[in-house]
N, C-alpha and C positions, 0 to 999 in steps of 0.2 A: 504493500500500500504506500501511497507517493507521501510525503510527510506535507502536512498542511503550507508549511512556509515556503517550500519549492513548490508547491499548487498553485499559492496565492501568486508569485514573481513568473509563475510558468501563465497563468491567467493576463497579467500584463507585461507579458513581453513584447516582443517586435522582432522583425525581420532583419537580417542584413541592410537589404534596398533601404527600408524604412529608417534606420541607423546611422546609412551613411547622407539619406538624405536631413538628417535632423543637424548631422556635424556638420553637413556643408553651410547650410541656414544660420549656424549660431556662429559659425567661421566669417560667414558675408556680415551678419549684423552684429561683429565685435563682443557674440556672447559665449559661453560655456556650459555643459552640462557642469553638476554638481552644485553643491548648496554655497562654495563661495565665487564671485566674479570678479577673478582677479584677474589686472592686468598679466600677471603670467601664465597665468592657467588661459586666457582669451589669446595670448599668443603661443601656446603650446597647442593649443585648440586649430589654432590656423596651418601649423607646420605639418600635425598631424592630419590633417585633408590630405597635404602632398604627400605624403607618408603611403598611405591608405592606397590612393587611388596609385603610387605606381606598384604597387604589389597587386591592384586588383590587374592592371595590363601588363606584368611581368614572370607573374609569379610562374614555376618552372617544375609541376612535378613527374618524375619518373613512373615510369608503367609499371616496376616493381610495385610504387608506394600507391599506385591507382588498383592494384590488384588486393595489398592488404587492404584498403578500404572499399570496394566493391565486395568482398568475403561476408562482410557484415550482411545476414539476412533477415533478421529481425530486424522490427521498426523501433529504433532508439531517438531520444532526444540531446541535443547538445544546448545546454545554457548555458550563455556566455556573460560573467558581469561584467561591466566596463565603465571607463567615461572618456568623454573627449582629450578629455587633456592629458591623456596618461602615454608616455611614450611607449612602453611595454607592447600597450594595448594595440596600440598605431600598429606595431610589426608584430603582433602574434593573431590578432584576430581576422586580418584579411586570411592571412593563410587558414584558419582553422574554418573561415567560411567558402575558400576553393575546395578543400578536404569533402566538405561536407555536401557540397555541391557535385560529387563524381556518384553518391550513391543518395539513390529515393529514400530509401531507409531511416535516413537522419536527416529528423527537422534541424534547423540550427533557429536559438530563439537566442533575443540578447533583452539586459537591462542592465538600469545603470546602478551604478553602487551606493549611492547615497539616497536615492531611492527605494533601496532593497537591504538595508541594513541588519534585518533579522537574516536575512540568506548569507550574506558575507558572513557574518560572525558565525553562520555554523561551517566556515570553510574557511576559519585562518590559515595565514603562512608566517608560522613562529610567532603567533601571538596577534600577528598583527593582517588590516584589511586590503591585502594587496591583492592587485589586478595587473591585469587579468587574469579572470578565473574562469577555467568552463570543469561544467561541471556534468558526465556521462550518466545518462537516464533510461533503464527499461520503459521502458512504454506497457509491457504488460503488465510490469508486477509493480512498476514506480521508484525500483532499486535504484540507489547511487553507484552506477558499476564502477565508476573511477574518477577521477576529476585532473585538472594541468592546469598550469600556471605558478606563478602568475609572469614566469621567463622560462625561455628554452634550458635545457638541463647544463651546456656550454658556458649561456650567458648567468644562469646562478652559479654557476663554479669558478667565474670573473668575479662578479662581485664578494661572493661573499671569502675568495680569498684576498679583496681588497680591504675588504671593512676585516677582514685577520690583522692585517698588517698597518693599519693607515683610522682604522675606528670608527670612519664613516666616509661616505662614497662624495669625492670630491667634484666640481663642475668638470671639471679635466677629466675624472674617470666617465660621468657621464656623455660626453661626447667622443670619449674610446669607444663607448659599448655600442654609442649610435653607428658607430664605424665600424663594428664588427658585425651588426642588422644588417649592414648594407652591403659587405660582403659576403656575408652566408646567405644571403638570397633566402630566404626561409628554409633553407635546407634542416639545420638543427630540428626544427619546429614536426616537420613533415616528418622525421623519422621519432622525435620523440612522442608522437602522436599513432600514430599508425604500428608504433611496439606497443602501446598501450592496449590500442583496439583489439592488437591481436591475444591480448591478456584475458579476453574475455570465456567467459564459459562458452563451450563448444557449443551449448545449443542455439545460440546467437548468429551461431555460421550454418546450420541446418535448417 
């Protein structure tokens, strides 16, 4: 049985389409999803539009990784929480919504995190409300079969052996990590996704 709190965020979700047209809208009119409008967050908001849209006409995945995600034969859900202004989100969630897009199988739904704050908190990362989050859903029985985020398994092994050494993640490292999104091409992403999938109980793939 699906737990009331992922019912009620699965109830008001949205689509991809819907998603990117809402950031493009608050990008044009200087504003941001989430409960603060700050000038940084309304220009993190703007970068990530371009972020977004070229992984939506870039993105590159292999016929191996289109075959582990086509296996899926069960109808499953992917919820995604996000916000505009989160860089993470910019490069992990076009890919997780090409993934999802090769098989009928999987709805992908999104919302946003400040929005849905009973959901995040039952799905921290070390305590704390980091995105992106998707979070994997039986459809018949309402199971949480797995969840990803809120970074590729590469880019949390960047960071968090910067904040080992250094105690917290500098402007300078954050614009390494934007530079290493931009050369892994979502690669990271597609494989650490698609081992997941295939984590699943066999009767998923029958």
């Amino acid at each position: 049985m699906i737990h009331p709190v992922i019912k009620k965020s699965l109830d008001n979700a949205m689509s991809y389409e819907a998603y990117r047209d809402l950031v493009n809208n608050l990008a044009e009119n200087n504003g941001t999803t989430g409960l603060q409008q700050a000038e940084n967050l309304i220009n993190f908001t703007q970068l990530n539009v371009r972020r977004m849209k070229r992984w939506d006409k870039t993105l590159k995945i292999s016929e191996a990784a289109k075959a582990k995600v086509l296996a899926l034969k069960k109808p499953v859900t992917w919820l995604v929480i996000t916000e505009s202004w989160c860089g993470d989100a910019a490069h992990v969630v076009p890919v997780i919504n090409k993934l999802a897009e090769l098989n009928p199988n999987i709805d992908l739904k999104l919302v946003l995190r400040d929005e849905n704050l009973e959901l995040i908190d039952m799905f921290l990362t070390n305590g704390g409300r980091a995105i992106a989050k998707l979070i994997m859903i039986d459809n018949e029985t309402g199971e949480v079969l797995g969840t990803y985020g809120p970074r590729p398994t590469e880019a949390t092994a960047m960071v968090n052996n910067y904040k080992a050494k250094h105690g917290m993640l500098t402007p300078e490292f954050k614009e390494d990590l934007q530079v290493w999104y931009n050369k892994n091409k979502g690669q990271n992403i597609i494989d650490d996704i698609t081992a997941l999938v295939n984590q699943f109980e066999p009767a998923l793939f029958s």
